[in-house]
N, C-alpha and C positions, 0 to 999 in steps of 0.2 A: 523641614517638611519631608515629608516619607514620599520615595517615588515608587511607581509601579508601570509593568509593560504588564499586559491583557493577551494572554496568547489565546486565538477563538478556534476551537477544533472543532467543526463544521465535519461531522458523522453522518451515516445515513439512517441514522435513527433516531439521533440525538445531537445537539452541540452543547461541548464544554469548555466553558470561559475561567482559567487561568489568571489569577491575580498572582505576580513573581515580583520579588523585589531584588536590588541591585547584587544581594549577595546569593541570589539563585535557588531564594527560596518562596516555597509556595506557601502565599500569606492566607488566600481564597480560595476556592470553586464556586462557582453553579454550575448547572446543566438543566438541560430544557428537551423535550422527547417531542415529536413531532411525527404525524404519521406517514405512510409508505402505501400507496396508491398503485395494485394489479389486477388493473380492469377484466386483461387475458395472457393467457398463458404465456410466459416468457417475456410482458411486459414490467417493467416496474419505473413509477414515476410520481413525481413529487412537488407540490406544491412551491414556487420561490419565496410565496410569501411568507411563508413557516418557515424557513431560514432565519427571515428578518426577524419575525415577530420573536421566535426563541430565542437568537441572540441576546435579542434587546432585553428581554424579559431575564435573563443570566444576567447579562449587564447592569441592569436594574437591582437586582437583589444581590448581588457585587455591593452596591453604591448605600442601599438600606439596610440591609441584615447585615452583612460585614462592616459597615460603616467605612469603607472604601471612601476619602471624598473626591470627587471627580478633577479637581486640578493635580490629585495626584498622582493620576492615570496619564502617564508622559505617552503613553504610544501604547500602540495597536496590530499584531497581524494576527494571520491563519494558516490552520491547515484547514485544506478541504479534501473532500470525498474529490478523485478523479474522477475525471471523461463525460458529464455530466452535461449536459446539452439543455442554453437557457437561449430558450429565442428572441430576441427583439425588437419593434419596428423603429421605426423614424420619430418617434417622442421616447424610447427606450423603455416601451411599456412592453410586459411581457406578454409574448403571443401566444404562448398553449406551455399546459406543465410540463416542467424537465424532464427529461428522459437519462435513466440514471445507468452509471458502469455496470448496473448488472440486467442492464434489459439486453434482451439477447434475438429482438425480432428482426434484426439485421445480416441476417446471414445472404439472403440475394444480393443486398449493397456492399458486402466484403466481398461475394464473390465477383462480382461487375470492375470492383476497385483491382481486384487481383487481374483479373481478365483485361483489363484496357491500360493497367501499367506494370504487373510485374515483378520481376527483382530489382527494377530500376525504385519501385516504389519504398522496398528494404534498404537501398544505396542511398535513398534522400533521408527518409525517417526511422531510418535504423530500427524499425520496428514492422512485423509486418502487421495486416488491418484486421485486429481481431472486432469480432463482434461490442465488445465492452465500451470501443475507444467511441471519441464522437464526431469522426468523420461519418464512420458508415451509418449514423444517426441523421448527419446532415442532408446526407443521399437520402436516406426512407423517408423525413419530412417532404425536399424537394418532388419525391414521387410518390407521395401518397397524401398529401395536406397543400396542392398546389396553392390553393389563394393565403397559406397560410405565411408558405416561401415567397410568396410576392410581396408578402408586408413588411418580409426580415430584413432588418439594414444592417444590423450583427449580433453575433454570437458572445456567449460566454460559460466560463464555467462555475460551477456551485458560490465557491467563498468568492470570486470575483463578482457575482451580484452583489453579495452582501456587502462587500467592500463599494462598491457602486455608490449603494444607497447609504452607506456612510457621509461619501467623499461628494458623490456626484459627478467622480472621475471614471469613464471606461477604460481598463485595464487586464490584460494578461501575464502573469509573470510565465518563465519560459519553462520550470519545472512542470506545470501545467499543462502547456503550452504541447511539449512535447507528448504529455498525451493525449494528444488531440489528434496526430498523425495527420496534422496539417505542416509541421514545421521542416523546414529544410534547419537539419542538426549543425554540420559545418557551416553551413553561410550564416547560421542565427537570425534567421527570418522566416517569415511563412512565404510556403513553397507554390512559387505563380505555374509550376509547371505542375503538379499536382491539379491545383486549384482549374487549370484550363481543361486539361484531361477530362475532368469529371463533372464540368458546367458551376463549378462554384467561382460567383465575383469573390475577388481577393482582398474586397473592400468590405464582407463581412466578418471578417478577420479584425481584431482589437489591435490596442496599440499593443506595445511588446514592453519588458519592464522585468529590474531584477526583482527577487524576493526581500531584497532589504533596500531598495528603491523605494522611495517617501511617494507614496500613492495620492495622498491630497492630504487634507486635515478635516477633522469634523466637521461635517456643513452646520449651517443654524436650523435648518428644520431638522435633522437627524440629532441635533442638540436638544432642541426641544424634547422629541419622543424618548431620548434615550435618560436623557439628566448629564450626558458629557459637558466639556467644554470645548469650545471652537480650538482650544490651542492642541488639543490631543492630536499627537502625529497618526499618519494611518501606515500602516508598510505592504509592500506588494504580497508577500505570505509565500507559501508554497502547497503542491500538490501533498499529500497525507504521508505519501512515501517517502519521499522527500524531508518533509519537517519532522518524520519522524526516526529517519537516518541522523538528522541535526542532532536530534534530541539524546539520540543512544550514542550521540560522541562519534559517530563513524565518520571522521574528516580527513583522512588520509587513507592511500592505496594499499597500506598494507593491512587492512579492515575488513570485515564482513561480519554481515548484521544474521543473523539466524535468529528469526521470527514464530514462535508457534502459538497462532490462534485456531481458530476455525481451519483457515489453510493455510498454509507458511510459507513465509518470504524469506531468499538469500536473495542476499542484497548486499552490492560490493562498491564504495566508490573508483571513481575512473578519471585519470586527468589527462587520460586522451582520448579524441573524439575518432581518431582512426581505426581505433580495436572493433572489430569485427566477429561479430556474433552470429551473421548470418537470419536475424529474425528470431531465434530460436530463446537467447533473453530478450527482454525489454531493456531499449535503452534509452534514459531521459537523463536533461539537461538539473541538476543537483540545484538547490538553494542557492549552492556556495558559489557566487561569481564565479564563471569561468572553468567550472569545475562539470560531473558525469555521474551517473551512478545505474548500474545494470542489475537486472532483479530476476528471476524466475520464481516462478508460483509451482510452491505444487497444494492442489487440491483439497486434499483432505489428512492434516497434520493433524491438529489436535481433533478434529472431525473424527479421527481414527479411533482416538484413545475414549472420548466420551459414547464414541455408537458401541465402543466392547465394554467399559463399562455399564453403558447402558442395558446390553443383552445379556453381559454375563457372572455384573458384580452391583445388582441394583442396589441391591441391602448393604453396599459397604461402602467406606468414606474415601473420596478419588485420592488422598496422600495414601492410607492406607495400601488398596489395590497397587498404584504406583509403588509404593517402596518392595511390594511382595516381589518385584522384579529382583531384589537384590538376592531373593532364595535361589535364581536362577546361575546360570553361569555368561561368561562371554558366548555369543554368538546361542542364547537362549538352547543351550544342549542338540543344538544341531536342526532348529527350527526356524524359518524363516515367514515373515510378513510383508505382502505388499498391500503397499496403503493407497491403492487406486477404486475404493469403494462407491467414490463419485465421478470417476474418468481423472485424467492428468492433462497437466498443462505445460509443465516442464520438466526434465527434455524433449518427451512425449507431449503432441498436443493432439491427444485422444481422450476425448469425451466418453468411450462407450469402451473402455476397455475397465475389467472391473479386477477389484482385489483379488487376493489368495492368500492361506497358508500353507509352505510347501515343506515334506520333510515331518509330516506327520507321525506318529509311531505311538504305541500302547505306552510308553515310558513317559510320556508327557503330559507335567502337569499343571495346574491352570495360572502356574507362575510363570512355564514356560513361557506360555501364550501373552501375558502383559510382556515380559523382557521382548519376546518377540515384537509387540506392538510398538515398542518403545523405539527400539534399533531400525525397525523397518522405516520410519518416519526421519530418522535422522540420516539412513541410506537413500533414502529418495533425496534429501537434501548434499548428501555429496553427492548423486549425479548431476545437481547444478554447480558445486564446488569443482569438479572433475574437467567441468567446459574452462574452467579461468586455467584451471592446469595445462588445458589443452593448449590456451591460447598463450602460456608462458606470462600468466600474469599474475603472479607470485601475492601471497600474505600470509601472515604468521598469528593473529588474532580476531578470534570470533569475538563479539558481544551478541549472548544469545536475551532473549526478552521473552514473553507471553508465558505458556504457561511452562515449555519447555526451561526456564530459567528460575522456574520456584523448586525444584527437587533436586539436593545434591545429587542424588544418584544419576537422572537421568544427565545432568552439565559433566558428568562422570563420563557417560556413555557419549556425548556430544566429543568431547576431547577425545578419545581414542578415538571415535570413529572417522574423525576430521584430522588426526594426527595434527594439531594444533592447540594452541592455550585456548580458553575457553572463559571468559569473564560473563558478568550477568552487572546489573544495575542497584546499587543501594536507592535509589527514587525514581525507578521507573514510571516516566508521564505520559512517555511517550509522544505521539505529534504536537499536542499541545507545550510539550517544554518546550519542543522546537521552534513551535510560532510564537514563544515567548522569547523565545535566545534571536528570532530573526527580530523581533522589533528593537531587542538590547542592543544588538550591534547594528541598526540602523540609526538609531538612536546616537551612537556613540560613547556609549558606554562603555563596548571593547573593542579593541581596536579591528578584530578578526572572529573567527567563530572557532577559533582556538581559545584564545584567550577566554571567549564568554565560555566554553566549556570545561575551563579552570573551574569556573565558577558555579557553573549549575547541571554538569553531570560527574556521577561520583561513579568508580566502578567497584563493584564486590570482591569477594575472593576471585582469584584465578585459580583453576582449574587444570591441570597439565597432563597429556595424556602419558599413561604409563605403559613404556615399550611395550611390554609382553601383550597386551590386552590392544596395542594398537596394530600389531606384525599378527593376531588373529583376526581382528577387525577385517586387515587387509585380507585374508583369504577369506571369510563371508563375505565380502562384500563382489571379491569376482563370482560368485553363484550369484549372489544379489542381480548382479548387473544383466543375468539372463532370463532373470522371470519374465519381462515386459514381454522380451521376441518371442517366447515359448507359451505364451499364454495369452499374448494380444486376440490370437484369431478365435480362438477358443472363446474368449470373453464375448467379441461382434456375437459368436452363432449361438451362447446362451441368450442374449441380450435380444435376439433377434426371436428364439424360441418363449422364451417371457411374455414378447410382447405379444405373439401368435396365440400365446394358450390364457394369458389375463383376459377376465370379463369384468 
């Protein structure tokens, strides 16, 4: 008989279900789209039931069009969308739609959080309370939907509903968990001194559970709707970050994941919980038993490269544009780009500080301008590679992913500028391989999430930066490192003049 694990990557726009077999390959997909609900400005929020219902409906045409048969389906986890706030009452029915990581109407209850605890509150959750997480979620519910917080008996997030209604088990794994900035990081539990501070019972809080911790097994009415079998194991899953660090192979300290979507993620595992970042990355509890992983955001990575090609290369094809970078030189002939078009998050966490090209001159030409846009974005990315430097926490291999990982040229410019190897993905799945690899080694199929990554992540060419082009790197990148303080205030008093003179 054929087996298979179901890795379910629970998106905020979509979920896609993962059919993997033992040797790490992808047998299936579906995926299922689901809509995005903003009522008002800065809200966004989502229905729990369209979680289930799309799953199900993937999983379903998993089981008929692929002809999947369901006792082949040995196990089950996810990735989900973080920070995502799913309320509950005392029959676990849900009490108002989810309110998701990117609603942003919580800025009074991050500031209230800051104001009554602190840097003590960065010493517990290693993180400080951004708008996104779902504490300061739980505050705006509590003070704005009182009879709504009267009926809540607990909280969860995205894939842990869905997993819910699977199992009929409530659960948290702590990769999640930790974005919730409820959790006390060293004690590995949810934090009662937190919890008092801010009027939240600490019995709204889930049980705790690893990512490859056996969650329940198929119930019989989830049997029913789906076409599974009761014997199908369920596994705890991980936050999207997380399952998708699993995925790109990044299991050891000497790793970092270089991310370019919309806006890009460095992201480094961590197997100690004492390094201190001061707030300034994200620090959450990894898949891997026992394990870390720290991350900064910056804003607008590939956001960068499609708004210039947008404005400035409509009529031509994004490989094309991208390769004209190669007519340029190192350090684009003495032209520079900051990629803070939509404010910055890391190191900078300013919202209202906007791009620039600096170094402008008659001699430049519109390939200057792509190299520029290219190198700017992977410069923003060493000022969060620059804090591990800072903190003496050494690595020697990037695996870069998204789109920064499809252009030789640009994995080119990635290795000199990180003066590091530079590897990409022969099957990039992304989160979804990873919530396929946490169900395999929950399973017991491999003994570790090494072993399973023997099996089902493959890496590309490596990439090595070439001295001459890395010892220039290094001198762009010291001007690089002044544009933010030299053009911060500048940006607030345009920003401020925009908003005076727009009708």
């Amino acid at each position: 008989m054929n087996e298979y694990v179901l890795g379910v990557d629970l998106g905020t726009s979509a979920v896609k279900v993962s059919a993997m077999n033992r040797a790490g390959e992808i047998v299936a997909q579906q995926s299922f789209d689901y809509p995005l609900s903003q009522l008002h400005p800065g809200y966004s929020e989502q229905n729990p039931e369209d979680w289930v219902s799309g799953t199900t409906v993937a999983i379903v045409r998993l089981i008929l069009n692929d002809k999947i048969k369901p006792e082949e389906i040995q196990g089950i986890s996810f990735s989900g969308q973080m920070h995502g706030l799913v309320l509950l009452d005392d029959n676990n029915q849900v009490l108002r739609p989810a309110i998701l990581w990117n609603d942003t109407r919580t800025t009074k209850q991050r500031e209230e959080i800051e104001a009554k605890l602190g840097d003590r509150f960065v010493e517990i959750t290693k993180n400080r309370p951004l708008e996104g997480f779902t504490l300061p979620k739980l505050l705006w519910v509590k003070e704005n939907e009182p009879a709504i917080w009267e009926q809540a008996k607990t909280f969860l997030l995205p894939k842990d509903y869905v997993r819910y209604r699977m199992t009929g088990q409530l659960a948290m794994d702590y990769s999640d968990a930790t974005g919730t900035v409820l959790l006390d990081v060293k004690k590995g539990d949810w934090s009662k001194e937190i919890c008092d501070a801010l009027d939240i019972p600490v019995e709204l809080c889930p049980p705790l559970i690893q990512s490859i911790d056996l969650a329940g097994q198929i119930s019989k009415s989830y049997a029913l709707f789906s076409g599974l079998t009761t014997d199908t194991k369920v596994f705890g899953g991980g936050a999207d970050n997380a399952a998708g660090a699993v995925g790109a192979g990044i299991l050891s300290p000497n790793m970092v994941l270089s991310s370019i979507g919309t806006s890009g993620v460095v992201l480094k595992y961590e197997d100690n919980p004492d390094v201190d970042y001061h707030g300034v990355l994200q620090f959450e509890d990894h898949a891997i038993p026992d394990s870390y992983y720290s991350m900064g955001v910056t804003l607008a990575a590939g956001y960068s490269l499609s708004w210039f090609k947008r404005t400035f290369a409509a009529d031509e094809s994004f490989n094309d544009m991208v390769d004209s970078a190669g007519e340029s030189t190192v350090g684009a002939n003495g032209l520079l780009f900051a990629p803070y078009i939509v404010g910055e998050r890391a190191p900078y966490a300013d919202a209202e500080v906007r791009g620039s090209f600096i170094g402008v001159d008659g001699t430049h030409q519109r390939h200057d301008f792509v190299r520029s846009v290219l190198e700017g974005i992977i410069f923003s990315f060493k000022d969060i590679m620059t804090i591990y430097d800072e903190n003496h926490n050494d690595f020697d291999t990037v695996v870069a992913i998204g789109g920064g990982a499809k252009n030789p040229l640009w994995l080119q410019i990635q290795a000199d500028i990180f003066n590091k190897k530079v590897v990409s993905l022969e099957n990039e799945q992304g989160p979804g391989m990873g919530a396929a690899m946490m169900a395999a080694v929950g399973l017991g199929w491999f003994k570790d999430f090494q072993e399973a990554a023997d099996k089902f992540v493959h890496f590309g060419k490596a990439y090595m930066p070439i001295p001459e082009n890395a010892e220039r790197y290094k001198q762009v990148y010291k001007v690089y490192k002044q544009i933010y303080k030299h053009t911060s205030d500048m940006s607030h008093e345009l920003l401020e003049y925009r908003r005076a003179n727009d009708k």
